[in-house]
KEKE-3310 file (N, C-alpha, C; in steps of 0.2 Angstrom, whole numbers, plus 5000, padded with zeros to 4 digits):
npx = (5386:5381:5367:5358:5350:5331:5318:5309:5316:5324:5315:5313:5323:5323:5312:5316:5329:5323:5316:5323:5328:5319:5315:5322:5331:5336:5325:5323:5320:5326:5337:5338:5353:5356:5347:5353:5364:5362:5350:5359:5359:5357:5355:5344:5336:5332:5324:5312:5307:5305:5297:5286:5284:5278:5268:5260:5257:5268:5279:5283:5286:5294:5292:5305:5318:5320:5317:5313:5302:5296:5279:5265:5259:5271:5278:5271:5270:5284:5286:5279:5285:5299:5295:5292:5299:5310:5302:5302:5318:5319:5314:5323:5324:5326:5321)
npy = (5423:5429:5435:5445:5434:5429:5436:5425:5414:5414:5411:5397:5390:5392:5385:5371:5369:5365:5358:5345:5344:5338:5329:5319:5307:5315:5321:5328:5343:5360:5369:5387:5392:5381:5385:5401:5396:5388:5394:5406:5419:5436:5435:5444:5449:5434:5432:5440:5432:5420:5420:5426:5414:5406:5410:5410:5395:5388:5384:5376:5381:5370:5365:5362:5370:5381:5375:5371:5365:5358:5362:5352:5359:5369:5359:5357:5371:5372:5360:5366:5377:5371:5365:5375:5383:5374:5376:5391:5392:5384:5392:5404:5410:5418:5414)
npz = (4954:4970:4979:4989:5002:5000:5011:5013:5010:5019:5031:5024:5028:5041:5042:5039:5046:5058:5054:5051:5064:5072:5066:5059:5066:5077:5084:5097:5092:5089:5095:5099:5094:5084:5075:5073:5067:5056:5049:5048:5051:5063:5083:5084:5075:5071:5084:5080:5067:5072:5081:5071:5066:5074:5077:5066:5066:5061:5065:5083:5096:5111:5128:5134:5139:5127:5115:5096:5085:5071:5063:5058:5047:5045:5038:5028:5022:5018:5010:4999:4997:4993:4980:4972:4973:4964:4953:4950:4946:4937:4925:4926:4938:4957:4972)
capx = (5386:5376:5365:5356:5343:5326:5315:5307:5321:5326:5312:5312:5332:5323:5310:5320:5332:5318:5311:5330:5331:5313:5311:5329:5336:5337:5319:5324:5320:5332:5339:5343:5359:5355:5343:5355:5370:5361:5348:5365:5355:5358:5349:5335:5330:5330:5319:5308:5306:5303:5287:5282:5281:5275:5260:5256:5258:5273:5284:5283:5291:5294:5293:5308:5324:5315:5319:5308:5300:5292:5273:5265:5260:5277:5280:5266:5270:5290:5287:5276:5292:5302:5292:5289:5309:5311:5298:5305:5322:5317:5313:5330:5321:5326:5315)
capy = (5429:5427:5441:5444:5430:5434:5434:5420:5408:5413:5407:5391:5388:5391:5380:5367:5365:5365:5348:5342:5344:5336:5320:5316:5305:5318:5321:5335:5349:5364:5374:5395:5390:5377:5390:5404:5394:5385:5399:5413:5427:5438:5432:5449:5445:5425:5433:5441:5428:5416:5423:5426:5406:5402:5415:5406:5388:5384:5383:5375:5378:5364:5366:5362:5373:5383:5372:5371:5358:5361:5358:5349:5364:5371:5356:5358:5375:5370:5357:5370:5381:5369:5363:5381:5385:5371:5378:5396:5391:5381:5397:5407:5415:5417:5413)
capz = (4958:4975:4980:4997:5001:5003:5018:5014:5008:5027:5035:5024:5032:5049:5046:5036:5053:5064:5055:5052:5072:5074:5063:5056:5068:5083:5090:5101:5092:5088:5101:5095:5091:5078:5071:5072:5064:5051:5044:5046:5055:5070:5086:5087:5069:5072:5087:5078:5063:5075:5083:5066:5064:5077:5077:5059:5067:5056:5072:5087:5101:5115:5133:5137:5137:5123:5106:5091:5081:5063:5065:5052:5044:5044:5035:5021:5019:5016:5004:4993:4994:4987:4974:4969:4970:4959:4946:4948:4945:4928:4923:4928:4944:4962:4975)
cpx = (5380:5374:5362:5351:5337:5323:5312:5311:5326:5323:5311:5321:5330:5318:5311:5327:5329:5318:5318:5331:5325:5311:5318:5333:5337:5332:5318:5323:5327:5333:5340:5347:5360:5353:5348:5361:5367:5356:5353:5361:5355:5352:5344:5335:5328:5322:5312:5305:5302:5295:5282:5277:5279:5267:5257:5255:5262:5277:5282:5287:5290:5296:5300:5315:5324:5321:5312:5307:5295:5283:5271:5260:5262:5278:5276:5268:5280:5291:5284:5281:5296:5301:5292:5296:5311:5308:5302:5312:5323:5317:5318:5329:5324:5321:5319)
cpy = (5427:5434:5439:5438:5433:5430:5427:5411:5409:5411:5399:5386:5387:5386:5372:5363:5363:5358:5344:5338:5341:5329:5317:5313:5307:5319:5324:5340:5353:5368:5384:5394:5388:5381:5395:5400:5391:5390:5406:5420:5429:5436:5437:5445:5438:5426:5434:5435:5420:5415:5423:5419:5403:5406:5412:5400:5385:5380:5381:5374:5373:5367:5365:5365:5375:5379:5372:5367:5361:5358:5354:5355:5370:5365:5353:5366:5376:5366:5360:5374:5378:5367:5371:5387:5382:5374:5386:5396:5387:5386:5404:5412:5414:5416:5414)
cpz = (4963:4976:4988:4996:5004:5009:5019:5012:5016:5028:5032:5026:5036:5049:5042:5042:5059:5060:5054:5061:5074:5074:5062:5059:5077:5088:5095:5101:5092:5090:5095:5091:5085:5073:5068:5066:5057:5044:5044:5049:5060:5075:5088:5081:5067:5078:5085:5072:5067:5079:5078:5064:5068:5078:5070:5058:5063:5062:5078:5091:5110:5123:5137:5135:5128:5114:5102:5090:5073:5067:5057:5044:5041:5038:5028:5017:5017:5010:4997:4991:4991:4981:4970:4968:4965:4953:4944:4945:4939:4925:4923:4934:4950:4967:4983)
residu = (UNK:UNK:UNK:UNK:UNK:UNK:UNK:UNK:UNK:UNK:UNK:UNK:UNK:UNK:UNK:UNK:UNK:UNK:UNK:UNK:UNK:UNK:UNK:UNK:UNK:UNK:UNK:UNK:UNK:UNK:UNK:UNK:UNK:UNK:UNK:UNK:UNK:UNK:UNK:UNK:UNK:UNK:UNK:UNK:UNK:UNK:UNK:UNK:UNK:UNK:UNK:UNK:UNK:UNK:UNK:UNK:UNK:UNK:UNK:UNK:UNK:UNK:UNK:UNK:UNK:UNK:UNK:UNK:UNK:UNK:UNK:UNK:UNK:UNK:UNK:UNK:UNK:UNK:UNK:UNK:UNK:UNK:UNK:UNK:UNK:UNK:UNK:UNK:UNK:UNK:UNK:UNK:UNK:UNK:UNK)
# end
């Protein structure tokens, strides 16, 4: 049974394709688009979420033709999330 996901296993989707679309090959950064279609979320509340991370310097957005990039503090505070998904999930927990 799937339930709703939480807030925060949203924002590690948005900033899991920001580094996807940053380091992986591509190096461009990830357009709205990418954001929308891969964390599944309408585009006000990607709006808003989005601000959120970039105001906490997880997120970076690129000057050109507004795409994002993880920062490397986006990408310190992703890997604590999955580390701490893995432990909660040992445990029968969601995260």
């Amino acid at each position: 049974m799937t339930g709703y996901r939480t807030h925060i296993s949203i924002i590690a989707d948005i900033l899991d394709t920001a580094r996807e679309y940053s380091y992986e090959g591509h190096d461009r950064g990830a357009t709205v688009t990418h954001l929308i279609r891969r964390a599944n979320v309408p585009h006000g509340r990607l709006s808003s979420l989005v601000s959120e991370l970039k105001a906490s310097g997880l997120l970076q957005e690129l000057p050109e033709e507004s795409k994002y990039r993880i920062s490397e503090k986006g990408m310190e505070f992703l890997k604590s999330y999955q580390q701490f998904k893995g432990f909660a999930e040992g445990f029968g927990l969601r995260v």
